[in-house]
N, C-alpha and C positions, 0 to 999 in steps of 0.2 A: 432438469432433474427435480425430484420430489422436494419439495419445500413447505417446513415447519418451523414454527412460531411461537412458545409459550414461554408466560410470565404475568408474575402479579403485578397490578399498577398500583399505584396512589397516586391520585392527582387532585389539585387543590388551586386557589387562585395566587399562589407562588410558584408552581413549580409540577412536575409530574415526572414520578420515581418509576423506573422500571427493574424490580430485582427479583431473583431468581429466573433470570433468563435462559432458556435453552432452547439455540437456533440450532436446525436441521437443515442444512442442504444437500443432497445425496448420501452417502455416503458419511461425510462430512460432520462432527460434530462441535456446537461453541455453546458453552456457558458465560456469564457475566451480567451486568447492570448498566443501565444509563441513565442519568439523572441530570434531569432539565430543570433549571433556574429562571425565570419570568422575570427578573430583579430588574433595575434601569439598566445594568447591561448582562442582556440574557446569557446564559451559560450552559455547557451541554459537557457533560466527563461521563465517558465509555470505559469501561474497563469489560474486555475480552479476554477469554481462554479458548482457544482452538484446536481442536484435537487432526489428527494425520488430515493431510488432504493431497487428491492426486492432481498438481495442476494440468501434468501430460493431460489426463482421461478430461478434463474439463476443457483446455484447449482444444483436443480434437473434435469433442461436442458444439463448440463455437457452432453458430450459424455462417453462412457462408453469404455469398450474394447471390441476388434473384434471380438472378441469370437473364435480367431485363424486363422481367412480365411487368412492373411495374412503371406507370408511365412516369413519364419527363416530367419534372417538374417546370415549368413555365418562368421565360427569363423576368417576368414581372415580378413570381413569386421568390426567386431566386434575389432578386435586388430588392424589397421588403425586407428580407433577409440577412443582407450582408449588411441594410439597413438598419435593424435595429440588434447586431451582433458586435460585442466589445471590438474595438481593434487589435486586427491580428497582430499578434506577439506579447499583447500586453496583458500583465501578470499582475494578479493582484491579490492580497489577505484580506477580508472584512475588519473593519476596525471597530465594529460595533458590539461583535459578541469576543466572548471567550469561549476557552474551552480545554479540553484533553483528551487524550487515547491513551491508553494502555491496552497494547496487543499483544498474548503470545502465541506464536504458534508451536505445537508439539513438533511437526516435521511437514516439510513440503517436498514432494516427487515432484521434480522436474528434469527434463533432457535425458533422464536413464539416471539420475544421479538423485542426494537424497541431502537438500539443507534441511540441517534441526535446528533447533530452538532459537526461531526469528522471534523478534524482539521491536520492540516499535513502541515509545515511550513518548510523546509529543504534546507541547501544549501553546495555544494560541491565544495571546494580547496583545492588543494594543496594534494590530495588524503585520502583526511578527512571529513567527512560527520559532520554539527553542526543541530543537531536536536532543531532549534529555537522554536517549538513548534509539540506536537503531544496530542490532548485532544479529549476526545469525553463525551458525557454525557450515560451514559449505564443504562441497567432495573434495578430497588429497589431502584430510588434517586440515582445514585451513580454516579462520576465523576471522570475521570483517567487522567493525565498530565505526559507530557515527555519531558525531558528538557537534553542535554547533548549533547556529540559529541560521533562518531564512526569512527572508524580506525585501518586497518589490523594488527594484530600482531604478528606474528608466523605464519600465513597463517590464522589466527582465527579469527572472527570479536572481536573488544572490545569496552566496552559502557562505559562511565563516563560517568557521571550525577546523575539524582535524577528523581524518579518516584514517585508520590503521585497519593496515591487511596484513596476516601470518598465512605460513604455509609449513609444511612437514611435508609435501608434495606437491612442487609447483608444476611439474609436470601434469599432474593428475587432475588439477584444478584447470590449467589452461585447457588438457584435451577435453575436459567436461563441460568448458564455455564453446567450448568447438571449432580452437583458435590455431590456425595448422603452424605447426610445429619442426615441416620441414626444412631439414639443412641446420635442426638444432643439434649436437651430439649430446646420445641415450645418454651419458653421464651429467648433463647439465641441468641445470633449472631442476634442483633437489630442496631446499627450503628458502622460503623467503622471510 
């Protein structure tokens, strides 16, 4: 998809501001700023606005696989590889920088159905993610909230917090996850 890019910078030997942002990708449009910090522990805070986007039409665009034209890679390059790649499973935050998001989005198309105003509020120290907010309003009336922090544990991500899910149509929300419903009776799973 067609891809655009503009905004003022300032940059300096602290730091380099990006404001009056407006990305383009298809269809697609986001305003906002990012401003980067140089400091002894460098820092990076986003703040995005995103206007509709269709993730159906951008999934279906996905690339697919090559259908093989591409040769094998070689079991030498392949164990170089798995040589210098973290071990599997293990999770980890950088402890070095900081940082934030502030993301909205106006509405996202997915599955035939239509979440509005995703929400994505996060910020990162100390090697600890605090999910200040993550909400979105989803199909059948229903609205989901995320509230806690993340941080590695064993190599494994782990979540404290508290997640609340509403419905005004539980029905409506599960057929739009695409979660079969058979042997439920029509008068059931009305709000949650």
């Amino acid at each position: 998809q067609a891809f655009r890019l503009e905004s003022s910078v300032t940059a300096s030997a602290v730091g380099i501001d990006l404001d009056n942002v407006v990305l383009s990708l298809g269809e697609t449009r986001s305003t906002g700023a990012l401003n980067v910090s140089l400091g002894a522990v460098p820092r990076a805070d986003l703040a995005l606005v995103v206007g509709p986007m269709d993730l159906d039409e951008w999934l279906a665009r996905s690339p697919g696989t090559n259908g093989g034209t591409q040769q094998a890679t070689t079991e030498t390059e392949e164990d170089e590889a798995a040589a210098e790649a973290p071990a599997a499973g293990a999770f980890r935050l950088p402890e070095g920088v900081e940082g934030m998001v502030d993301v909205l989005i106006d509405a996202v198309a997915y599955k035939g159905g239509v979440i509005r105003k995703v929400r994505l509020n996060a910020a990162l120290e100390k090697g600890e993610v605090a999910l200040n907010q993550i909400a979105a309003e989803l199909p059948g009336g229903s609205e989901i909230s995320v509230f806690g922090f993340l941080s590695p544990q064993d190599g494994a991500p782990r979540f404290e917090g508290q997640i609340e899910l509403a419905s005004d149509n539980a029905r409506g929300l599960l057929d739009w996850l695409q979660i079969d419903l058979t042997g439920v009776p029509a008068d059931r799973l009305g709000k949650l």
